[in-house]
PDB file of N, H, CA, C and O in Angstrom:
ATOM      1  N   UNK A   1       0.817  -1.192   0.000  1.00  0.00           N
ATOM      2  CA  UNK A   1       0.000   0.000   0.000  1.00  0.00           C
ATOM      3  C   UNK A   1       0.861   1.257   0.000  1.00  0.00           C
ATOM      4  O   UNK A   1       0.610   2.371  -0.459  1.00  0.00           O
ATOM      5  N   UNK A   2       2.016   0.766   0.674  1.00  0.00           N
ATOM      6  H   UNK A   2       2.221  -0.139   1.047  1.00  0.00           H
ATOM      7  CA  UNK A   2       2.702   2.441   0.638  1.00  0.00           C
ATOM      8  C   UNK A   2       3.562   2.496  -0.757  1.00  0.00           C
ATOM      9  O   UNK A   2       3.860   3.610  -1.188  1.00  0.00           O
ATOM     10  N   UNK A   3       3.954   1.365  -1.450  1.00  0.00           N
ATOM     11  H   UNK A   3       3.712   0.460  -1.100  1.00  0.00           H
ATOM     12  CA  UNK A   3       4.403   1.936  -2.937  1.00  0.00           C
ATOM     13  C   UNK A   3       3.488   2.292  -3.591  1.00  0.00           C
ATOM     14  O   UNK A   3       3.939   2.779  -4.627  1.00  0.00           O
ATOM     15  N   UNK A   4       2.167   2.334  -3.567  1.00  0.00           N
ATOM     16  H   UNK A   4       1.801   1.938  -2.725  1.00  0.00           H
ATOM     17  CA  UNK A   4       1.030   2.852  -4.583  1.00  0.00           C
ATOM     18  C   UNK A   4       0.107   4.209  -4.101  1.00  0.00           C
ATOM     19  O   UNK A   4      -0.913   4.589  -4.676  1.00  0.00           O
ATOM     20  N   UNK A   5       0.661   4.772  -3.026  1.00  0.00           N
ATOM     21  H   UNK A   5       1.490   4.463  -2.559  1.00  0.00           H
ATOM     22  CA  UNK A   5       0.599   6.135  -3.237  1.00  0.00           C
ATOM     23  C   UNK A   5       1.572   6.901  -4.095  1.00  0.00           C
ATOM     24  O   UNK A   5       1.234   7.806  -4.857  1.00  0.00           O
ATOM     25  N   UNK A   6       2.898   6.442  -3.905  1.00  0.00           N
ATOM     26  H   UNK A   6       3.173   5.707  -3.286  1.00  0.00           H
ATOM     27  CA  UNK A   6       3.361   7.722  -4.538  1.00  0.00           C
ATOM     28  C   UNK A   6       3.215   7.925  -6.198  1.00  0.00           C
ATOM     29  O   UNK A   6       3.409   9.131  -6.355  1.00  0.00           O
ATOM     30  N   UNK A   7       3.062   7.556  -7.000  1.00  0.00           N
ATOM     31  H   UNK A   7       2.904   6.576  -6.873  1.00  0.00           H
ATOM     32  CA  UNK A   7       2.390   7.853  -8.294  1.00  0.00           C
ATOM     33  C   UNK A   7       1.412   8.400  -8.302  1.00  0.00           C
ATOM     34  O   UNK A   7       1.319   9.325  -9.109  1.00  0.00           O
ATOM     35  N   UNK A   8       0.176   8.077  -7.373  1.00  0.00           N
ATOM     36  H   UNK A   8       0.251   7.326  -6.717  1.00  0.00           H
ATOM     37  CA  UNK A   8      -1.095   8.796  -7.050  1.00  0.00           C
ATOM     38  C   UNK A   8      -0.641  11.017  -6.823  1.00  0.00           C
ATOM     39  O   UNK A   8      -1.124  12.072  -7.234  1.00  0.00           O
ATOM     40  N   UNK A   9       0.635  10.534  -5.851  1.00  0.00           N
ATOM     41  H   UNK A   9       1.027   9.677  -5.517  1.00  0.00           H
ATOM     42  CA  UNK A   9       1.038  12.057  -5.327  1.00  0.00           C
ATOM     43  C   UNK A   9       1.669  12.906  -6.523  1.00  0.00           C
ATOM     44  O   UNK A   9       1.423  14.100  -6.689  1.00  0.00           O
ATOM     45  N   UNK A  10       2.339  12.302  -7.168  1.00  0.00           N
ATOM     46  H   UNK A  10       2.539  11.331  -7.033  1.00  0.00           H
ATOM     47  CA  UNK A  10       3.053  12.688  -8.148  1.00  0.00           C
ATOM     48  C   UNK A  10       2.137  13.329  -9.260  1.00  0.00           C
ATOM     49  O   UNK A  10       2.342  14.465  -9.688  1.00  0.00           O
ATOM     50  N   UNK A  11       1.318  12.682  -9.609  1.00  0.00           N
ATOM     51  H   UNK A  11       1.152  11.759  -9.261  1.00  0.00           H
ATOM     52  CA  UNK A  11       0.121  12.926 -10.563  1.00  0.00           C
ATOM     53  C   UNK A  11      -0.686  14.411 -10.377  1.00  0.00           C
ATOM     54  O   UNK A  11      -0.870  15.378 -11.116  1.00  0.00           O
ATOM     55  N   UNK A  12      -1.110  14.022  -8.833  1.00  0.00           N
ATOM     56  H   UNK A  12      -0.961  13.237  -8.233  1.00  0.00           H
ATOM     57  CA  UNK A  12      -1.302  15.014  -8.131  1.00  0.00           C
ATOM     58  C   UNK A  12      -1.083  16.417  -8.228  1.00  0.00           C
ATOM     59  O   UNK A  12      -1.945  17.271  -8.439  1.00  0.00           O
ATOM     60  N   UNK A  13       0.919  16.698  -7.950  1.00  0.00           N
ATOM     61  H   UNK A  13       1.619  16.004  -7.779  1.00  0.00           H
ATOM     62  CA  UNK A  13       1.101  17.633  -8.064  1.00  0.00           C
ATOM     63  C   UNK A  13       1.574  18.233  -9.395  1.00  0.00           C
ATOM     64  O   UNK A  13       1.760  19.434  -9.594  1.00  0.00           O
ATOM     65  N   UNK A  14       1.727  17.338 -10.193  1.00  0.00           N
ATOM     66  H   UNK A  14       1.576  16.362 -10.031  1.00  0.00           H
ATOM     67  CA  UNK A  14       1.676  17.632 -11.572  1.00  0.00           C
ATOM     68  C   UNK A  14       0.500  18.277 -12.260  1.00  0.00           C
ATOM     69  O   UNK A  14       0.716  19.298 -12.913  1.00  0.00           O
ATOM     70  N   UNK A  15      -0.732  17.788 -12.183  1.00  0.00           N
ATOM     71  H   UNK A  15      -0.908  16.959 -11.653  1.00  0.00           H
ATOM     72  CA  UNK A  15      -1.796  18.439 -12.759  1.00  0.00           C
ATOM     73  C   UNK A  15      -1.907  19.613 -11.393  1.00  0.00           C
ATOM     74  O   UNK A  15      -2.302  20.703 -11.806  1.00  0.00           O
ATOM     75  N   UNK A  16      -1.702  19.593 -10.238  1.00  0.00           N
ATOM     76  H   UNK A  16      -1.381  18.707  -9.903  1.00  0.00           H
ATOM     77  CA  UNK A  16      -2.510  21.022  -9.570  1.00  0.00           C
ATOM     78  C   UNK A  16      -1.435  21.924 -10.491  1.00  0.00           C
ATOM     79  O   UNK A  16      -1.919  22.988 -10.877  1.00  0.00           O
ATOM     80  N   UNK A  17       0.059  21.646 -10.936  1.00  0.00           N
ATOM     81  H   UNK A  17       0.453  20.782 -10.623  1.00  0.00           H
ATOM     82  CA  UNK A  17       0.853  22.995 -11.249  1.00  0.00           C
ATOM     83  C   UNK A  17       0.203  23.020 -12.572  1.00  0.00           C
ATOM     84  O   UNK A  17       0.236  24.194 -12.939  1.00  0.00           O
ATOM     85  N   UNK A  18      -0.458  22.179 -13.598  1.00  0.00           N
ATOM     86  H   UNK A  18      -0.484  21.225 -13.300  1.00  0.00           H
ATOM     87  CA  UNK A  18      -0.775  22.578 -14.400  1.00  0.00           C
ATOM     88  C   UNK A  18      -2.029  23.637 -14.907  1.00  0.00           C
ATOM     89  O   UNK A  18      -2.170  24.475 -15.798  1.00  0.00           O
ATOM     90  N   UNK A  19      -2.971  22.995 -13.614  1.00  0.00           N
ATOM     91  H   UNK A  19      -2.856  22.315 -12.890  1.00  0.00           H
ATOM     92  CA  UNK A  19      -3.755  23.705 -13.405  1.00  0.00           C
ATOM     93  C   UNK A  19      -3.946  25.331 -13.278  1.00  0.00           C
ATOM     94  O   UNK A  19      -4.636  26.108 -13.939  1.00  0.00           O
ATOM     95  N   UNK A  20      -3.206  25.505 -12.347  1.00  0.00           N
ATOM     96  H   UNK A  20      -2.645  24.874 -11.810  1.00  0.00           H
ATOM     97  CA  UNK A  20      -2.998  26.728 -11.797  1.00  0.00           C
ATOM     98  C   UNK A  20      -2.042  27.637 -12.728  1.00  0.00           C
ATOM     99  O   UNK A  20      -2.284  28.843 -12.674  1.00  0.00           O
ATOM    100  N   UNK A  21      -1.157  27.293 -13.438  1.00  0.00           N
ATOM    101  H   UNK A  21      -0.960  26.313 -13.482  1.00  0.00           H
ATOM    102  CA  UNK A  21      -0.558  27.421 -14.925  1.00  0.00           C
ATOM    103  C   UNK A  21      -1.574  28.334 -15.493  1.00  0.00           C
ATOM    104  O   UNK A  21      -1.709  29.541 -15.289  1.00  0.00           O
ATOM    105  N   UNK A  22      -2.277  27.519 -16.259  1.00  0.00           N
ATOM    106  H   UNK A  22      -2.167  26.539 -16.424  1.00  0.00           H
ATOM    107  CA  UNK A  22      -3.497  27.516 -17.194  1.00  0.00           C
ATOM    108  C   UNK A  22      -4.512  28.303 -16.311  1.00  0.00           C
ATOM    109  O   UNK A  22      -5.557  28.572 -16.904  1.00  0.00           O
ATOM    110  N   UNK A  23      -4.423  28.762 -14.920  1.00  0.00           N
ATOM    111  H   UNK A  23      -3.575  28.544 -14.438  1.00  0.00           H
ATOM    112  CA  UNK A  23      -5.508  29.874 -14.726  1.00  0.00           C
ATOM    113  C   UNK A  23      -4.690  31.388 -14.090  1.00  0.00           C
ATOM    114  O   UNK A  23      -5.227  32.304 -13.467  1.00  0.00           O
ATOM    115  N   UNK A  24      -3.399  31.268 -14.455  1.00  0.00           N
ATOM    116  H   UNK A  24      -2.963  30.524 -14.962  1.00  0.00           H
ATOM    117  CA  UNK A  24      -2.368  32.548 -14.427  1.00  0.00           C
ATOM    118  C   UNK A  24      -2.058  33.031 -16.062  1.00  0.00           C
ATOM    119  O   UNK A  24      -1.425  34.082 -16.170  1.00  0.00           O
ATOM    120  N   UNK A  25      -2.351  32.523 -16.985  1.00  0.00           N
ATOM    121  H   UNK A  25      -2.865  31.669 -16.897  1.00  0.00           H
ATOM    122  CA  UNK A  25      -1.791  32.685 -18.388  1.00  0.00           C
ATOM    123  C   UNK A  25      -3.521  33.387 -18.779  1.00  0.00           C
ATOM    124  O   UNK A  25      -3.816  34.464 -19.297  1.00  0.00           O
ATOM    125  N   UNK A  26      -4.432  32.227 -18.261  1.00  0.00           N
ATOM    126  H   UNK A  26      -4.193  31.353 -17.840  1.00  0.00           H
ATOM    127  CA  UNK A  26      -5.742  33.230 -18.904  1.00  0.00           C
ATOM    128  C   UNK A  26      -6.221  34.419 -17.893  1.00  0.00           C
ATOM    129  O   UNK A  26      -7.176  35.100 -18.264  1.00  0.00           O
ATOM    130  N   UNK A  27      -5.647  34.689 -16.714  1.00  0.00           N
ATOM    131  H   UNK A  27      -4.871  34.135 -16.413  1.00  0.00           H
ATOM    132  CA  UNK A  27      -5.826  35.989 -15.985  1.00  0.00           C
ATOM    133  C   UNK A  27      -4.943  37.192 -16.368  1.00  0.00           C
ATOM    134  O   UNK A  27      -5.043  38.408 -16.206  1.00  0.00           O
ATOM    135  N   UNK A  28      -3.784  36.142 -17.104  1.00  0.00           N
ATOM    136  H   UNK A  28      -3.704  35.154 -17.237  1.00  0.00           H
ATOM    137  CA  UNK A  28      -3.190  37.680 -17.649  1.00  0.00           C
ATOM    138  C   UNK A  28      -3.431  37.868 -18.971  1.00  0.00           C
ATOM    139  O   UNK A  28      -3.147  39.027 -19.272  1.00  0.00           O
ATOM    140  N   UNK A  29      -3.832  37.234 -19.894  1.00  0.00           N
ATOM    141  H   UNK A  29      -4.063  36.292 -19.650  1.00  0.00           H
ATOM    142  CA  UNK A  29      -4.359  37.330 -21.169  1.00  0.00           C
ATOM    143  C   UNK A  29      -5.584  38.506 -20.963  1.00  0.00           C
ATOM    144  O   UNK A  29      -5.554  39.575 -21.573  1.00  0.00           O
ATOM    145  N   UNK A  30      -6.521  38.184 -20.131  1.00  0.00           N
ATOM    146  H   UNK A  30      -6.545  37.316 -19.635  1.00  0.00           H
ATOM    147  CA  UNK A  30      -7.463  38.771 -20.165  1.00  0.00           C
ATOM    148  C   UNK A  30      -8.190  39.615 -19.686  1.00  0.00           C
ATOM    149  O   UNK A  30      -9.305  40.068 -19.945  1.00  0.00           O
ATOM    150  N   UNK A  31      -6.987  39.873 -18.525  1.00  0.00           N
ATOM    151  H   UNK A  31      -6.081  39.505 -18.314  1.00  0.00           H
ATOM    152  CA  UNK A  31      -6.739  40.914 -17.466  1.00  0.00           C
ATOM    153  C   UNK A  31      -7.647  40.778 -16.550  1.00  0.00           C
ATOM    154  O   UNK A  31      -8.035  41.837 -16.056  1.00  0.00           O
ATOM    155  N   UNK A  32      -8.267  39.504 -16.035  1.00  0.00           N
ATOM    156  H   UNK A  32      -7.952  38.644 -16.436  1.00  0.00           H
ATOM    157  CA  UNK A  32      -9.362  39.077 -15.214  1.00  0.00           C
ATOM    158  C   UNK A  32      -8.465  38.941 -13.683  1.00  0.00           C
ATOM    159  O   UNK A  32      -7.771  37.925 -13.723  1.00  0.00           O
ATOM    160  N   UNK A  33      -8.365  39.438 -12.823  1.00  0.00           N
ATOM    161  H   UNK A  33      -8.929  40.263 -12.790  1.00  0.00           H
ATOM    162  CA  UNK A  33      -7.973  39.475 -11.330  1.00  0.00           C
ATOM    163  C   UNK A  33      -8.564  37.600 -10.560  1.00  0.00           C
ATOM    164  O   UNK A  33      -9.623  37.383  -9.971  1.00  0.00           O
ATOM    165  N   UNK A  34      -7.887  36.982 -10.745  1.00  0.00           N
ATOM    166  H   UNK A  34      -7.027  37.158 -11.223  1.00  0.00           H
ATOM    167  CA  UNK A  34      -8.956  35.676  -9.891  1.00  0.00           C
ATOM    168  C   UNK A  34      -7.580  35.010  -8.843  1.00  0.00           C
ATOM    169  O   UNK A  34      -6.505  35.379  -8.369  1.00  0.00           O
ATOM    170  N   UNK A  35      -8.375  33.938  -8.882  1.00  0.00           N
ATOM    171  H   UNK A  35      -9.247  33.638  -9.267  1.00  0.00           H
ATOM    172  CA  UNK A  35      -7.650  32.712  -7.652  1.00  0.00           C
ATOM    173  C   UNK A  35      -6.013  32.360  -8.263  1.00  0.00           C
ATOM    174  O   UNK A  35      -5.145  31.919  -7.510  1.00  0.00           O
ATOM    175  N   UNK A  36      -5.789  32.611  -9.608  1.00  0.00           N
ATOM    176  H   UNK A  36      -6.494  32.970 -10.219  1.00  0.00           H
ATOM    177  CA  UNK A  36      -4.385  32.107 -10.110  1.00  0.00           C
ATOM    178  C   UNK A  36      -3.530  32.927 -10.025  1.00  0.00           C
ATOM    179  O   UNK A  36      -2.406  32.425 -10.047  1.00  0.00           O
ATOM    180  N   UNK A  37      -3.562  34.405  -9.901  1.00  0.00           N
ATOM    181  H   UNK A  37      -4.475  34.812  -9.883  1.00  0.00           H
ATOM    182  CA  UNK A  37      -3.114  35.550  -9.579  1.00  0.00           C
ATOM    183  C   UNK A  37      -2.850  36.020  -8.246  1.00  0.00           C
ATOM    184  O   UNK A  37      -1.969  36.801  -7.889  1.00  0.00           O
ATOM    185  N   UNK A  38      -4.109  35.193  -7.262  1.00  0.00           N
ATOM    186  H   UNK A  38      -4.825  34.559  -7.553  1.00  0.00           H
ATOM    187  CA  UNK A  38      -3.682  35.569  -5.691  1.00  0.00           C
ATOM    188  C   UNK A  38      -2.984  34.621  -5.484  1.00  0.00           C
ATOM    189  O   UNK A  38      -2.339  34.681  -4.437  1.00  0.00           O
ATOM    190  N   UNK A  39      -2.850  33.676  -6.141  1.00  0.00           N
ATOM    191  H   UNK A  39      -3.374  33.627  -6.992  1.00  0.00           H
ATOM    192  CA  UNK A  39      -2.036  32.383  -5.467  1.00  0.00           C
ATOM    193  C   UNK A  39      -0.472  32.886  -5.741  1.00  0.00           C
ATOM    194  O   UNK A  39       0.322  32.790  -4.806  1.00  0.00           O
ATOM    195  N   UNK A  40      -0.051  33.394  -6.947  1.00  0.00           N
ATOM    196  H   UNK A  40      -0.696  33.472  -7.707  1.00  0.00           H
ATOM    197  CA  UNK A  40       1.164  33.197  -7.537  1.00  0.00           C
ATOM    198  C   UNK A  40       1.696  34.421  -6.614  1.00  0.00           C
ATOM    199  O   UNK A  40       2.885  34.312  -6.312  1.00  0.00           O
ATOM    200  N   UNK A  41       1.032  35.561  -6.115  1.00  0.00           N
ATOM    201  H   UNK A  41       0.067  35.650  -6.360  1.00  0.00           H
ATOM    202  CA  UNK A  41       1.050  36.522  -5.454  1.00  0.00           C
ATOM    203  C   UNK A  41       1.516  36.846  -4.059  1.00  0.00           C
ATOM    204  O   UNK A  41       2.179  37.724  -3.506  1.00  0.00           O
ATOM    205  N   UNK A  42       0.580  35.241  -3.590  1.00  0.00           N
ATOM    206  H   UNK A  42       0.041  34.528  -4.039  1.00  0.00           H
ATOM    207  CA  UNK A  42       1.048  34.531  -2.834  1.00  0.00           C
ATOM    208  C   UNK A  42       2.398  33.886  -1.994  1.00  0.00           C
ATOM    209  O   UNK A  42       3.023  34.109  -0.957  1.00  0.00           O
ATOM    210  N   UNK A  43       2.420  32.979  -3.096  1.00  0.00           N
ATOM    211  H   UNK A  43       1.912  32.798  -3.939  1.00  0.00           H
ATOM    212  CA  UNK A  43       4.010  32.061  -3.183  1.00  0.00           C
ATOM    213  C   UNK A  43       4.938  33.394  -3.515  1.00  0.00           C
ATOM    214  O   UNK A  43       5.545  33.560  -2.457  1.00  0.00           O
ATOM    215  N   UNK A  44       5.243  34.136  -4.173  1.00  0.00           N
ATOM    216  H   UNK A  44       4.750  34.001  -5.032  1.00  0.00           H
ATOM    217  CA  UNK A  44       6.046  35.424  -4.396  1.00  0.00           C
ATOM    218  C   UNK A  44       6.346  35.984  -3.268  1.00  0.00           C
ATOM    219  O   UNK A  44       7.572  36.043  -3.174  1.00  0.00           O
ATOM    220  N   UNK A  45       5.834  36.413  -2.385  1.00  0.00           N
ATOM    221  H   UNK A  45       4.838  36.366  -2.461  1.00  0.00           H
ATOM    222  CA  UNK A  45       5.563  37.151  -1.288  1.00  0.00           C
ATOM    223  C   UNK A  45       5.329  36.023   0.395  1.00  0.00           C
ATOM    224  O   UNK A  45       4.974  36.326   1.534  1.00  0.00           O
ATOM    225  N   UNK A  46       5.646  35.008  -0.101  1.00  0.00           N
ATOM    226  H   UNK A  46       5.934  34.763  -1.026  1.00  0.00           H
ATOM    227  CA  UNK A  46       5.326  33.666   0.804  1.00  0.00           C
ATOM    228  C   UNK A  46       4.735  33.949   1.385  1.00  0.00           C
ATOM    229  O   UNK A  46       5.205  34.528   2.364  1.00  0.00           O
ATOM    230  N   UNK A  47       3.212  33.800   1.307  1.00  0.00           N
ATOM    231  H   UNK A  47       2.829  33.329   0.512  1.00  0.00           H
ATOM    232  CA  UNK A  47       2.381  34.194   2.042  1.00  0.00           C
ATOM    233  C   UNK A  47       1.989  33.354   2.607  1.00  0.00           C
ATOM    234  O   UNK A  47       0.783  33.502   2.412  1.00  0.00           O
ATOM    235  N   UNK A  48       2.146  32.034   3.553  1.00  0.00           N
ATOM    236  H   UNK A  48       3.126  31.915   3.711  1.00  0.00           H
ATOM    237  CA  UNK A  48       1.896  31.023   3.775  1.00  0.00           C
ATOM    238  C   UNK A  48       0.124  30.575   3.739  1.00  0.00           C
ATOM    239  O   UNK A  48      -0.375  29.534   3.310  1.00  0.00           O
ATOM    240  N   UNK A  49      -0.511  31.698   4.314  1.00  0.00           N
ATOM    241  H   UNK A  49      -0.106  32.543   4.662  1.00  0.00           H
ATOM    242  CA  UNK A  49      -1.796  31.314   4.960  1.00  0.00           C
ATOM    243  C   UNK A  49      -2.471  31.410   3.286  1.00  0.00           C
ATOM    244  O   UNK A  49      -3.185  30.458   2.974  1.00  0.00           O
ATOM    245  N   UNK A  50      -2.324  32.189   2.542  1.00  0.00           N
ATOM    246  H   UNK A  50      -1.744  32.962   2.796  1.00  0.00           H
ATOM    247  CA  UNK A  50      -2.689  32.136   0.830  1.00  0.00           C
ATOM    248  C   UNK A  50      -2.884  30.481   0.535  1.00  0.00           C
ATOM    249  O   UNK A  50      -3.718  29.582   0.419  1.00  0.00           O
ATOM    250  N   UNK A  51      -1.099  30.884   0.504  1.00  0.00           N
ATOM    251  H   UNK A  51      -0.423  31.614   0.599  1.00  0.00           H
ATOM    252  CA  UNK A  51      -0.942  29.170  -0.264  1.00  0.00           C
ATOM    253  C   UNK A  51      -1.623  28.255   0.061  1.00  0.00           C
ATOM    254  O   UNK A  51      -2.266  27.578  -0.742  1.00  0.00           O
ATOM    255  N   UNK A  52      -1.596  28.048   1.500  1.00  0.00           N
ATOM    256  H   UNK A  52      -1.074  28.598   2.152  1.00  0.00           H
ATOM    257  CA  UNK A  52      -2.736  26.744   1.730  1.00  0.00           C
ATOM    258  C   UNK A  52      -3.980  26.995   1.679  1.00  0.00           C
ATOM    259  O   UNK A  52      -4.715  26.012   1.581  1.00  0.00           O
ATOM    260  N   UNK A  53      -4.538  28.198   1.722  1.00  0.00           N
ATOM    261  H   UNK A  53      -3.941  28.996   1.801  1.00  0.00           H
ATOM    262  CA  UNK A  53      -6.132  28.381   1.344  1.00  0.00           C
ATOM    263  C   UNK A  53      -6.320  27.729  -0.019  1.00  0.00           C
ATOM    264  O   UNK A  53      -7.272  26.964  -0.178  1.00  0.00           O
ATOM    265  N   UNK A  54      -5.446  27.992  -1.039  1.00  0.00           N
ATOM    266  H   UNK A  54      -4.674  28.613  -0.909  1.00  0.00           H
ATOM    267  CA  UNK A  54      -5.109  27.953  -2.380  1.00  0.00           C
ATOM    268  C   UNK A  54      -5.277  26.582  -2.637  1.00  0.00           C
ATOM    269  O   UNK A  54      -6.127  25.905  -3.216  1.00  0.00           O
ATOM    270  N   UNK A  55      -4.427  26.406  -2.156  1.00  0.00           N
ATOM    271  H   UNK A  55      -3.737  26.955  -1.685  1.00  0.00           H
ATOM    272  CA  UNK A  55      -3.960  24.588  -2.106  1.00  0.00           C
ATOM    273  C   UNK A  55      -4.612  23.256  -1.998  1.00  0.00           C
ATOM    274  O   UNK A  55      -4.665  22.220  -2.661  1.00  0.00           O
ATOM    275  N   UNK A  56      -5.376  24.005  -0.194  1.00  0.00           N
ATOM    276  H   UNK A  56      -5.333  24.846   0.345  1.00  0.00           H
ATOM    277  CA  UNK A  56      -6.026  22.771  -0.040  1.00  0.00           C
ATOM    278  C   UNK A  56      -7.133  22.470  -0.483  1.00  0.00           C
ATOM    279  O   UNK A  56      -7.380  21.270  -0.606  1.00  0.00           O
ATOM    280  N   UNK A  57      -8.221  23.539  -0.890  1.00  0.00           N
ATOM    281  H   UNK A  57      -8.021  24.514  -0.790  1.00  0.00           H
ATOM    282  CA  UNK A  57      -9.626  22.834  -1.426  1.00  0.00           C
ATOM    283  C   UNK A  57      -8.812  21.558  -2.440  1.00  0.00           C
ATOM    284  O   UNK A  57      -8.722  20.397  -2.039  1.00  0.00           O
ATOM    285  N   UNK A  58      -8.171  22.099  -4.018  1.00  0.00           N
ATOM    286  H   UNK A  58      -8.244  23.042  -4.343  1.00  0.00           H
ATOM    287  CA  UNK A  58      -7.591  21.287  -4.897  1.00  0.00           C
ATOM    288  C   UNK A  58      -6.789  20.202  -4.640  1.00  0.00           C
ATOM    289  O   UNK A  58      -6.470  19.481  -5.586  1.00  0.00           O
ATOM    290  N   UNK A  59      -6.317  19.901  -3.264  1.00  0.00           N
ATOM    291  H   UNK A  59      -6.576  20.487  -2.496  1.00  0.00           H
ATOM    292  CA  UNK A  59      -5.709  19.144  -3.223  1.00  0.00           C
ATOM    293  C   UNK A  59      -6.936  17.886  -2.401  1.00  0.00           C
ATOM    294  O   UNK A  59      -6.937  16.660  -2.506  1.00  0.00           O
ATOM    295  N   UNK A  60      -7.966  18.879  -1.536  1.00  0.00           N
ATOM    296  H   UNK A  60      -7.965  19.875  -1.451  1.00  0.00           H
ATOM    297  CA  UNK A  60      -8.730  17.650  -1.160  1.00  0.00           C
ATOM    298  C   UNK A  60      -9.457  17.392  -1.836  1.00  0.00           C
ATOM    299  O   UNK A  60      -9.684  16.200  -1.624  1.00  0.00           O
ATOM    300  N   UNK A  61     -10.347  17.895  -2.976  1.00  0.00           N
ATOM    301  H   UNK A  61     -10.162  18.862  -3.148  1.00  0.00           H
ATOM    302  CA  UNK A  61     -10.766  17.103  -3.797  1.00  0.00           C
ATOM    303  C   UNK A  61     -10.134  16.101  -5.000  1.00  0.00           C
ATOM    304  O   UNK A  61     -10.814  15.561  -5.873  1.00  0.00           O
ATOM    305  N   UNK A  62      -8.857  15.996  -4.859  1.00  0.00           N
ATOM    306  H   UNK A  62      -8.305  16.434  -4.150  1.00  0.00           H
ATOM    307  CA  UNK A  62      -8.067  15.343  -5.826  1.00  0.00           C
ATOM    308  C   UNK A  62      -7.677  13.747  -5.074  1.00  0.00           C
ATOM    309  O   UNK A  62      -7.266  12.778  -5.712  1.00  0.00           O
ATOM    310  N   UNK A  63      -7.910  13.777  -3.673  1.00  0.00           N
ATOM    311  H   UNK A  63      -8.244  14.564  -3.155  1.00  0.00           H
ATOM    312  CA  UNK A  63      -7.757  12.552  -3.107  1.00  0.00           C
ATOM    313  C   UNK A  63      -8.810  11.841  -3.056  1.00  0.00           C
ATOM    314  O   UNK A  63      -8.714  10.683  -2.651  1.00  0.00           O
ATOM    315  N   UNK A  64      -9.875  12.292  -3.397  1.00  0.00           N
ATOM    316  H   UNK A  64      -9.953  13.233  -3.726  1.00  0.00           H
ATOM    317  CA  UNK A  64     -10.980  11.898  -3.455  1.00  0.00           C
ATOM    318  C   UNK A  64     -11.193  10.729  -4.756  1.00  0.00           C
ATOM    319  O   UNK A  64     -12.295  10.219  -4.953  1.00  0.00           O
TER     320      UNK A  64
END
């Protein structure tokens, strides 16, 4: 059981960076202010309490 999480994790954090990618490229394309912009704003400025607001909804629905 514990070698078959980590591919699960890996996956994981691969699509959340892609994710969040793909909603910083269309906030600045389109000059829309949202969640991919406070996040990156965030991590820049280490904002700790951001990041995990950021983080965790996407990460708990991904274990799901």
């Amino acid at each position: 059981m514990k070698n078959a999480i980590v591919p699960v994790v890996t996956i994981i954090g691969l699509d959340f960076g892609s994710y969040l990618n793909g909603a910083v490229v269309t906030e600045t394309i389109f000059g829309w202010d949202g969640l991919g912009r406070f996040t990156m704003e965030g991590i820049t400025m280490r904002d700790y309490p951001v990041i995990l607001a950021a983080s965790l909804p996407g990460l708990s629905f991904s274990c799901w």
